[in-house]
N, C-alpha and C positions, 0 to 999 in steps of 0.2 A: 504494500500500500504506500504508495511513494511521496508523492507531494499534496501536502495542506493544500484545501481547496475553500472557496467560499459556498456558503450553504446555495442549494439549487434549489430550485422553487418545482419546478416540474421534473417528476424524477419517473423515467419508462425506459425500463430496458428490459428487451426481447430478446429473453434469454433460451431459446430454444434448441436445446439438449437435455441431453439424460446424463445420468453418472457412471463413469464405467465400470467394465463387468471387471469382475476380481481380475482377470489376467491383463487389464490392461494397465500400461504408464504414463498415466495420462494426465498433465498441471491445468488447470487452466486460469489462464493470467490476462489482464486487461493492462491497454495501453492509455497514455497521454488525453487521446482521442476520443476515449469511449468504445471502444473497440473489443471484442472478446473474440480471444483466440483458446485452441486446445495446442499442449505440445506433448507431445511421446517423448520423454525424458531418454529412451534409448535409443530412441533415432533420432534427436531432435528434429522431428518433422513437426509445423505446426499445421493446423486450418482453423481457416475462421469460422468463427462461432455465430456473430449477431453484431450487431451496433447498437448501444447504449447512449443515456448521457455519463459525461465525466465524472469519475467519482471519485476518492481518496481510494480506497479500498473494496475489496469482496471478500466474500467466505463464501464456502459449500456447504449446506447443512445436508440433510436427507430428503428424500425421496426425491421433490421436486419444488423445493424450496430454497433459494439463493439470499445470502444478504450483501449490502450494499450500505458503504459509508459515504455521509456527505456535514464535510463541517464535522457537526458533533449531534449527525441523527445519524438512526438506525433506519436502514427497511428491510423487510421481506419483497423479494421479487417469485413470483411464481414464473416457473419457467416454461410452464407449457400454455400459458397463458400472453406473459410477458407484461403482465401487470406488476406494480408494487405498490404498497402500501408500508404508510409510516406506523415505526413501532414506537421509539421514544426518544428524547435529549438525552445526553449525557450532560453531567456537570461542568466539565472542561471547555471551552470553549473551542477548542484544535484538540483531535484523536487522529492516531495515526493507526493503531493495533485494531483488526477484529478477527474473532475466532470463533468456532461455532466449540463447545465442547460434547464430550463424549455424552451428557445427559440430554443434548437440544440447548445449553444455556449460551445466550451472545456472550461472548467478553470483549472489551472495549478499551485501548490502554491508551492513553496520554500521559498528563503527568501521574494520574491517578488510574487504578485497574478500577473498571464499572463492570455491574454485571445486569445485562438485560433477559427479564423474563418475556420470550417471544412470542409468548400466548396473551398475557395481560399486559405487558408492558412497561412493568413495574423494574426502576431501576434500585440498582442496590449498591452504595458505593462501598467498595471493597478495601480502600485505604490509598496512599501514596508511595510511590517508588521510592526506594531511599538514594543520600546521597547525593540528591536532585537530580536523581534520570530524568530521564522524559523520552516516549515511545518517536523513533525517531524512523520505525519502518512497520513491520509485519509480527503478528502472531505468529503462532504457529504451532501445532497439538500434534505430540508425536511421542509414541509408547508411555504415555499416563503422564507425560508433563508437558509445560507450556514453556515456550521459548519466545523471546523478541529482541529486537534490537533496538539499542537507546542510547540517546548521546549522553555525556554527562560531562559538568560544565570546566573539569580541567581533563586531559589528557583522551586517549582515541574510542571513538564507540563501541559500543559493548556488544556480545550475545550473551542475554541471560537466559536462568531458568525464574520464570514470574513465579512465588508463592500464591496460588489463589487464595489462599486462605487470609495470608498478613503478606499482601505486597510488601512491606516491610522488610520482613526477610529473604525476599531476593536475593540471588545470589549470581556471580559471575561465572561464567561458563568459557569463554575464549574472549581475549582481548586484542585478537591479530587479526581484525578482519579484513578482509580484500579490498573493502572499498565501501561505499555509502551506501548498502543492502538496506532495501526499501519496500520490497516484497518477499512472500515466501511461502515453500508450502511442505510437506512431509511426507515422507516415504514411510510409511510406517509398518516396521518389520522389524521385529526382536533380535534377528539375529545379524538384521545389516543395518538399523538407524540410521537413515541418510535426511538430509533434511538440503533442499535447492531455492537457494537466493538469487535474489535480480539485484544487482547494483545501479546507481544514477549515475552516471556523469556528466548530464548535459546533452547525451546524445541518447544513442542506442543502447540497451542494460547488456552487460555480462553475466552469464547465468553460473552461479558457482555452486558447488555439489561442498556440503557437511559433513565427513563422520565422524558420528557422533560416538563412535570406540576408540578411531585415533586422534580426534580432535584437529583434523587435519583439512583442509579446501584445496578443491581442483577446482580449474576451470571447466567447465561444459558447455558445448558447442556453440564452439568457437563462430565468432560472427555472425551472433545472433541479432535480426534486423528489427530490432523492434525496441523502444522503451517504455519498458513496464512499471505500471502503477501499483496494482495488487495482484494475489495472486492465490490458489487454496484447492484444495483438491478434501473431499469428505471426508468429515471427522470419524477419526476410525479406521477409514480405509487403507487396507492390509496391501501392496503389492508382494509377489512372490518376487521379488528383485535377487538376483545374484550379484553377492558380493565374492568378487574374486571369480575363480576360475569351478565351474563346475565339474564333476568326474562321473556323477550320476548319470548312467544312461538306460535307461528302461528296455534296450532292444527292438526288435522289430517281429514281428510276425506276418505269415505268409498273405500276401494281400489279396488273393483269391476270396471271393464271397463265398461263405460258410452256407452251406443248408443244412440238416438233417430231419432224418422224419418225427413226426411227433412223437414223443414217451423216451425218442432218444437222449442219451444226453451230448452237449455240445463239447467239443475237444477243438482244443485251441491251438493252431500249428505253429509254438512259438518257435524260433530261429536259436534259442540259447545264445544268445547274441548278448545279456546284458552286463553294463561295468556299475558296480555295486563298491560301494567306501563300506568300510567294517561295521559303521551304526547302520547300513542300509537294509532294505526288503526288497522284495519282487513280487508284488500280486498280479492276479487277472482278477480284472473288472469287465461285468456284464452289463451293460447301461442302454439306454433309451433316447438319449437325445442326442444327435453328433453335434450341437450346438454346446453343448454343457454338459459334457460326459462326467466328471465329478460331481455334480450336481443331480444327476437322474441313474446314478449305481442302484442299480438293483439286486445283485449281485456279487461278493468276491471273494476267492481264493485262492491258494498258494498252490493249487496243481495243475490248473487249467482245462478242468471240468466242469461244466455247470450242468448239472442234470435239470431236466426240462421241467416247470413248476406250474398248475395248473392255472396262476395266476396271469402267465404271458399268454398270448393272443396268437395264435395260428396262421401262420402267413403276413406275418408283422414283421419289419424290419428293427431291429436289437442290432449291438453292437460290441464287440468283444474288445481289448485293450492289454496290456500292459501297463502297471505303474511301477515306479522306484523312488525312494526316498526313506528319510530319517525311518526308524523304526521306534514306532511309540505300542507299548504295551499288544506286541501283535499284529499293528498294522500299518501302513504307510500312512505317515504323516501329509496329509494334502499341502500343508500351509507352509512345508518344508520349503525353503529358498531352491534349492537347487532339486526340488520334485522334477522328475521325468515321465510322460506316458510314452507309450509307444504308437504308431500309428494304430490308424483305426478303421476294424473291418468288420463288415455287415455281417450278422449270424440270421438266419430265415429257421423256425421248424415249419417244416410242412407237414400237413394233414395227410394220412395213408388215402389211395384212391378204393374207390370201390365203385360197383357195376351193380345194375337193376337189370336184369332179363324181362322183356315183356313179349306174349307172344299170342295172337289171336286163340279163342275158346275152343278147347277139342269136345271128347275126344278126337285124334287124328287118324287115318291111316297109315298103314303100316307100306311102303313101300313109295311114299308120296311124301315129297321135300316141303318141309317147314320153314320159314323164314321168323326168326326172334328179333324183337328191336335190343339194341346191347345202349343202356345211358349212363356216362362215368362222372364221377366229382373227382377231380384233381388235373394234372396238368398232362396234355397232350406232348408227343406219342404215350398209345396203352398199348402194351405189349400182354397178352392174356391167354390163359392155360386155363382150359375147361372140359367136363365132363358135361355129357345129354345122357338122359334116362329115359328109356321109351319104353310104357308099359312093364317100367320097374327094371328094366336090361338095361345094364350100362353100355354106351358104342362107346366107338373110338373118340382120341384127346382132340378136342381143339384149338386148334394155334394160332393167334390171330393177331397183327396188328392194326392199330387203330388210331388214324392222324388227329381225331373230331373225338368232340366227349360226345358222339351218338354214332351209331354204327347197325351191322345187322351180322345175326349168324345164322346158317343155314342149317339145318340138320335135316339128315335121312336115313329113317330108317329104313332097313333092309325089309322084304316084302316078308321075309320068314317067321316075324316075330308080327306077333298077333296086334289086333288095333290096341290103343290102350293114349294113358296123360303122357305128354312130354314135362320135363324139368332138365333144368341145367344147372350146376352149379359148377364156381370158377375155383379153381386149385391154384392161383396162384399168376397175382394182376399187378404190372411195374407201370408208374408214368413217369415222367422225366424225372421224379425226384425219388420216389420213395415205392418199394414191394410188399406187397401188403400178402402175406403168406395164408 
């Protein structure tokens, strides 16, 4: 949230997006302009988002609710809407800091931390910086503490950790920073804490990367064309970021679409292909949605079997996988940074076929050819092994193919064998997928 601005009288911004799904790296930060961009923090690729009025800063809250600072108000902006609506003053007259925190609460920092309730409105002043800070960029909520940056009035700007409890006790966190970090937003991951600043210089911001284990800033993508005002990505939200080099690899399995018949169970053609770190696992997961395969498991285990459950649907497409990572109490960690799946292949069970015989009213003659209609459920070619009974005598087998789920069989009996009922029955009918004994 970069430079103090004067209060706006008419505050709309169409802010028309959603929040990304777990697997993405996604900041989104506004400029100078009013302008809202997304950037994938690993490729720094940005696209624009929507055009606003100018504001001090934003936050991301949940679902589909955005805030926005102007002066020393609050708003909620609905996003799918692109309305806002004022929530309340703070007491400062210039705030720099807003953060949405993990319960839905605004926090608001200038010289003083506010805290806005975003349902009623009710502010709550929280106490003063010590020291004489003063919020001098961006909040920022990552792994159950708050950070900001703030000038104080001898020597170089701060990152602290804000106490929301007693501003007061604040504390200093690094005192080398890059340069005048004015926005920000969090990576939030236990095992990598990274947190990405925008700095001002007058021009275009430098995007700088935090860790927050070694206390240490990089630059991140380099030549970035834009100068950012604010900046925030959902409070809470977990990236599966790797930090450092991953070793995790889940393998691959044969990419041919799977079928098997109903009642069978599904066998997964893995490749033994996978590279596993000493804390790792290797499951198969059976899932439902190629869109969100961790999210729609219905299934998992360690052999790569999944016997067929009456709950799955017949001719449905299902999906089989590989996973690897951290091993918690038995089973792979999903939220593990360097989690691996393997590619993803279709698994089908098909319904076994079978055949109706129908065949005009006897009884017939003996000596005089019958024609039966043959009608199948399942999938073309039917390949079919049958017995006819004529007045209770078995004749010879029937061998038949059949391109069409309808067909016709002939039967004759020989003249020697008295009149009598025909029947037929099949010993034994294959369709493209499954043999039905």
């Amino acid at each position: 949230m970069c430079t103090p601005l004067q209060r706006t009288a008419t505050v709309l911004l169409v802010l028309m997006f959603t929040l990304p799904s777990l697997y993405g790296q996604i900041i989104y930060f506004s400029n100078l302009s009013g302008q809202i961009y997304s950037l994938n923090i690993s490729t720094c690729a940005t696209s624009f988002v929507s055009s606003a009025a100018a504001y001090n800063d934003m936050a991301v809250g949940t679902g589909t609710t955005y805030y926005g600072l102007f002066g020393n108000e609050v708003y909620s902006i609905n996003a799918s809407t692109g309305t806002s609506t004022f929530i309340a003053s703070v007491g400062d007259p210039i705030v720099t800091g807003l953060e949405v925190g993990p319960t839905g609460t605004i926090y608001v920092l200038g010289t003083n931390l506010f805290a806005v309730n975003p349902s009623t409105g009710v502010v709550t002043t929280l106490g003063a910086l010590p020291n004489g800070w003063v919020s001098v960029g961006d909040m920022v909520f990552l792994d159950g503490q708050f950070y900001a940056t703030v000038y104080q009035p001898s020597g170089p700007d701060l990152l602290i950790n804000v106490n929301i409890t007693n501003p007061a006790l604040s504390t200093v966190v690094n005192s080398s920073l890059p340069g005048f970090l004015v926005a920000g937003a969090g990576v939030n991951n236990p095992n990598c804490p990274k947190m990405y600043w925008f700095d001002f210089t007058g021009g275009n911001s430098n995007i700088w990367e935090y860790d927050v284990n070694t206390q240490t800033w990089t630059q991140k993508c380099p030549g970035f064309p834009f100068p950012a005002g604010g900046a925030g990505t959902p409070s809470g939200y977990s990236f599966p970021f790797n930090c450092g080099v991953c070793t995790t690899d889940a393998g691959s399995i044969n990419s041919t679409p799977l079928t098997f018949c109903l009642n069978n169970p599904a066998v997964v053609p893995f490749n033994n292909n996978a590279v596993l770190d000493s804390d790792d696992l290797l499951q198969y997961i059976l899932f439902s949605n190629l869109a969100n395969p961790t999210g729609s498991i219905l299934a998992t285990n360690n052999t790569g079997t999944f016997n067929y459950n009456a709950a799955y649907v017949p001719g449905q497409t299902y999906y089989v996988a590989t996973i690897a990572g951290n091993n918690v109490s038995g089973n792979v960690d999903l939220s593990d940074p360097c989690f691996d799946i393997s590619n993803l292949v279709p698994v089908v069970w098909r319904p076994k076929p079978s055949v109706v015989f129908s065949a005009p009213p006897g009884p017939f003659c003996a000596g005089a050819c019958i024609t039966l209609s043959a009608n199948f459920t399942g999938t073309p070619p039917f390949s079919l092994d049958a017995t006819a009974f004529f007045a209770g005598n078995p004749l010879n087998t029937i061998s038949q193919t059949f391109n069409t789920n309808t067909g016709t069989v002939t039967v004759c009996p020989p003249a020697s064998l008295p009149n009598g009922a025909l029947s037929v029955q099949a010993t034994s009918l294959t369709d493209a997928f499954c043999v039905c004994d």
